[in-house]
N, C-alpha and C positions, 0 to 999 in steps of 0.2 A: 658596331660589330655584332652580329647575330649569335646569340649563343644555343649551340645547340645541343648541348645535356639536357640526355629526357629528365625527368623531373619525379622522382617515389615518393611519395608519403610513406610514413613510418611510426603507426602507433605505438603509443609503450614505450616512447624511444629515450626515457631515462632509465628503463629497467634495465633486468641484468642482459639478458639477449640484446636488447635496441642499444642500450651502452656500445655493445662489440661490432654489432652490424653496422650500425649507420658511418662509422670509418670506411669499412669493405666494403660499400656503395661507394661513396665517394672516388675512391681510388680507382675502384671498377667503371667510372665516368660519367655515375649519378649526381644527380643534384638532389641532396637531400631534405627534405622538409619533414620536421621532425616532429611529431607531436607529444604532446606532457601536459602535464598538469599544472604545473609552473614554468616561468619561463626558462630556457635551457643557454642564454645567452648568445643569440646570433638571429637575425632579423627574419630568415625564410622560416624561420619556428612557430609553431602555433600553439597557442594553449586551449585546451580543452578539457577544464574542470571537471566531466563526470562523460563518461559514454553510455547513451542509451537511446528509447525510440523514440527522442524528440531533441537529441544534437543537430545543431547548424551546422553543417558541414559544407557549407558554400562555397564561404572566404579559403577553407584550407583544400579545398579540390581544384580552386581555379589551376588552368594550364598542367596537372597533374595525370602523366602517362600511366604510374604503375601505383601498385598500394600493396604495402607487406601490413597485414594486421596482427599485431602481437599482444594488445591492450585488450586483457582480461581479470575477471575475477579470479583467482586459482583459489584452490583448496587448502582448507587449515584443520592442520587437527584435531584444535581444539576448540573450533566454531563449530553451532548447529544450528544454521542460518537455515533457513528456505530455500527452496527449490526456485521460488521466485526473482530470489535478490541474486542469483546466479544466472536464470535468463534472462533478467533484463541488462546486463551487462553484456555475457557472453552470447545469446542468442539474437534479442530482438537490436541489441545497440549494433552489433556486429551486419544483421541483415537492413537495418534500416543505414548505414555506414556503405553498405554492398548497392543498395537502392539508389543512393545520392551517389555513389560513383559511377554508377551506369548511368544514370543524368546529365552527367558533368563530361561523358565521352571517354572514363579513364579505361587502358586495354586489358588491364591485367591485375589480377587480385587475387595475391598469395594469403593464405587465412593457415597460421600456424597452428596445428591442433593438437594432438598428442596419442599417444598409444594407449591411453587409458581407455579408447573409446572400445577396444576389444575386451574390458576389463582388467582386469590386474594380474594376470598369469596364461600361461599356456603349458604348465606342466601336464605334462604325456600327450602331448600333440603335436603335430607339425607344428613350424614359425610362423607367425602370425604374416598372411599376405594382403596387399591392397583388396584383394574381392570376397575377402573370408566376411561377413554377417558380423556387424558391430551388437556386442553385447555389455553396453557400458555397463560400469559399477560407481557409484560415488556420483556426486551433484555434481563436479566439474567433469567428468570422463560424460555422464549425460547430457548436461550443458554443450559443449564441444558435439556430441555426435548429433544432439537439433541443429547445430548452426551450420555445421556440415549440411545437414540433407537440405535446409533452408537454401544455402549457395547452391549446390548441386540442379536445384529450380529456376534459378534465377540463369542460372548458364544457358541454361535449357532453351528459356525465353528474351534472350538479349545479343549480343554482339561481344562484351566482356568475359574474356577466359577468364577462368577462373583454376587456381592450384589449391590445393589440399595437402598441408604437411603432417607428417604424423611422428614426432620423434619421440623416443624414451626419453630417460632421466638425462638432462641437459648439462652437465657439470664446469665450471670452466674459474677463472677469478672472480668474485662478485657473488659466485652461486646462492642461493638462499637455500634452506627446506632442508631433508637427508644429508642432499652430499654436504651444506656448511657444516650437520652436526657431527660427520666423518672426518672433517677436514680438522676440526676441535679435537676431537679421542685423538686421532694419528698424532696432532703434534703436541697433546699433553703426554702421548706416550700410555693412553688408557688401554689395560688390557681388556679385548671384544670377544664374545662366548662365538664367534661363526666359522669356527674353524671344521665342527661336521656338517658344514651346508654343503651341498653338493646339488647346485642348482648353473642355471646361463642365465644374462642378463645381455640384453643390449646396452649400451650405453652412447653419447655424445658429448665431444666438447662444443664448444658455442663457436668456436673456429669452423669446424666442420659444418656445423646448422649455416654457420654465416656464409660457408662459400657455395654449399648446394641452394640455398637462397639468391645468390648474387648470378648463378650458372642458370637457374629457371629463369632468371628476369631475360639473360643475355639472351637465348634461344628461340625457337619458336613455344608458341605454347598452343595447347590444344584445347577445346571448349572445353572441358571439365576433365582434369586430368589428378589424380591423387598417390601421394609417394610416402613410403618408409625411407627416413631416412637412418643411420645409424655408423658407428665408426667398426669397423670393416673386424675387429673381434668382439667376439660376445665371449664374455670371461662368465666364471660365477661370483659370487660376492666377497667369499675370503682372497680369490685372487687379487680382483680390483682394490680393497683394501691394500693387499699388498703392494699392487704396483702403486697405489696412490703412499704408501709410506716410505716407497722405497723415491718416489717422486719428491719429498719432501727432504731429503736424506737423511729417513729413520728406518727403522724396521718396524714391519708392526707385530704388537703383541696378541696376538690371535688363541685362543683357548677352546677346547671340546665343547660343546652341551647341547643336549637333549634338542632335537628344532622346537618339539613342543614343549619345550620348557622357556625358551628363547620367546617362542609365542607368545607365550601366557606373559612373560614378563612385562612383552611390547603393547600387550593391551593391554595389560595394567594399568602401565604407565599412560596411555594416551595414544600412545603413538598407534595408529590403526594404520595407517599408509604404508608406516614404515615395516612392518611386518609383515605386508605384502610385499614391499617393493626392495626386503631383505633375503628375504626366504623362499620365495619363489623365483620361478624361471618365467624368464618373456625374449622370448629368441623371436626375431624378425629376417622375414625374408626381404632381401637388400637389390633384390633381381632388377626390380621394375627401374630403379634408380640409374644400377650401374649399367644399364641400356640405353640413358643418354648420353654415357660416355663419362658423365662426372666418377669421380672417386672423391674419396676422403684422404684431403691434404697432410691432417696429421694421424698418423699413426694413435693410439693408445696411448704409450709411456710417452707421445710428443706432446700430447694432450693434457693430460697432467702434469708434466712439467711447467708450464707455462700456467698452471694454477698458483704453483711458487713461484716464477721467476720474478711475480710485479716489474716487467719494466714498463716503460711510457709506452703509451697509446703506439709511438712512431715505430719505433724499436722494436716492440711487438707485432706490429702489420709486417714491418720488412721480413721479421724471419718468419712470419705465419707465408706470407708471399714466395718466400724463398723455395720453402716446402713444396707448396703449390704450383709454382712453374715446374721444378724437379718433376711433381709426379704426373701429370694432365698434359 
């Protein structure tokens, strides 16, 4: 009997994102192949020990229609790595990855990138739009906007669409970075100084990433087409605090001070990201998205909730699904 599930490749797919996606393919009528670095337990899985411009990528592209690339180097606060060790991961592994799938005939390569590449704010300006001039900050937001332009070339000259995702802070069960060390204060009950920030934030759950992901594979796609994606409110930071305390069911303990006192504190300590991605505003325009008809399955507080609920992988899809049919 002929089986005719197209067939995604899925870098990163033991990370936090690939954890959640590679279910929402399946159900959505993918066959997934997943790649890792170890093996993930199931035969169509590939490993692949390091990404960069001299991986095989043979054996895991055979018969492979689509390719979500989510396997990157991200950023750490407390590393001051090279500008090198960041493109050969994120740039040149990525385009030599985009290379071998145009060889191999695959139609469609979704390359997750992120909003850093406009920098880390846009206080006193419009929301940042697909055609606004990338002015990254930080090795990874640089990183991410060469690999961009790198695809963007490639589309130019080939057959293979190519998508461009750009989401904010990603929060969901599993999270790493900010939101894990949010998700600690709230439920140690630690009182937090951001009660006078008075800023917006986009934000996303991994539910939401996962189904405007699984909605670009199903559709047409265009030779080089790039999207904001984000959950349909932009709060500021002491709200999402809140809703994420009130999601946990606590309250949270939110107190005055100074932002430039909050600042000075955050780099003190290290934390340079987070005192951008606290303190400031990064509002995104959501236009280009919701003109292919997708929306955002979960709301905000559905979002967060589901940070706490840890049920099973199953349990979880059905009422992520649930959502989903309701509102699309």
């Amino acid at each position: 009997m002929k089986n005719d599930r197209r067939t995604v490749l899925v870098t990163g797919a033991s990370g936090f994102v690939g954890g959640h996606l590679s279910p929402v393919l399946e159900r959505d009528g993918w066959t997934v192949r997943r790649v890792a670095r170890r093996p993930l337990g199931n035969e169509r899985d590939v490993v692949i020990r390091s990404i960069g411009p001299e991986t095989d990528w043979t054996a895991a592209l055979t018969g492979v229609d689509a390719i979500v690339h989510l396997a990157a180097r991200v950023h750490h606060p407390n590393e001051d790595h090279g500008y090198e060790l960041y493109r050969d991961v994120n740039v040149d592994g990525t385009l030599h990855l985009a290379r071998s799938a145009i060889k191999a005939g695959v139609r469609h390569f979704i390359f997750v990138s992120t909003v850093l590449v406009y920098g880390r704010s846009n206080n006193g300006r419009a929301p940042f739009s697909e055609d606004d001039v990338l002015t990254p900050r930080g090795l990874y937001g640089m990183s991410k906007a060469e690999a961009e332009a790198g695809l963007a070339a490639l589309a130019r000259d080939s057959e293979m669409a190519v998508t461009i995702v750009r989401p904010p802070m990603i929060y969901g069960s599993g999270a790493k970075g900010n939101f894990a060390t949010l998700v600690k204060a709230v439920r140690l009950g630690a009182p937090l100084p951001f009660a006078s920030i008075r800023n917006h934030r986009a934000f996303i759950s991994v539910q939401n990433l996962a189904s405007f992901i699984s909605w670009r594979l199903s559709g047409p796609a265009g030779k080089f087409d790039v999207f904001l994606v984000a959950d349909e409110e932009q709060v500021s930071t002491p709200e999402f605090i809140r809703r994420l305390a009130t999601a946990a069911g606590g309250r949270a303990l939110l107190f005055p001070a100074p932002t430039s006192l909050v600042s000075l504190l955050l780099q003190i300590s290290g934390r340079h990201e987070a005192r951008h991605s606290l303190l400031g505003s990064l509002e995104l325009n959501l236009s280009k998205a919701a003109a292919t008809g997708w929306r955002p399955p979960l709301t905000l507080d559905e979002g967060l909730r589901l940070v706490f609920s840890t049920p099973g992988v199953d349990r979880q899809f059905r009422h992520f699904r649930t959502l989903f049919g309701a509102k699309t």
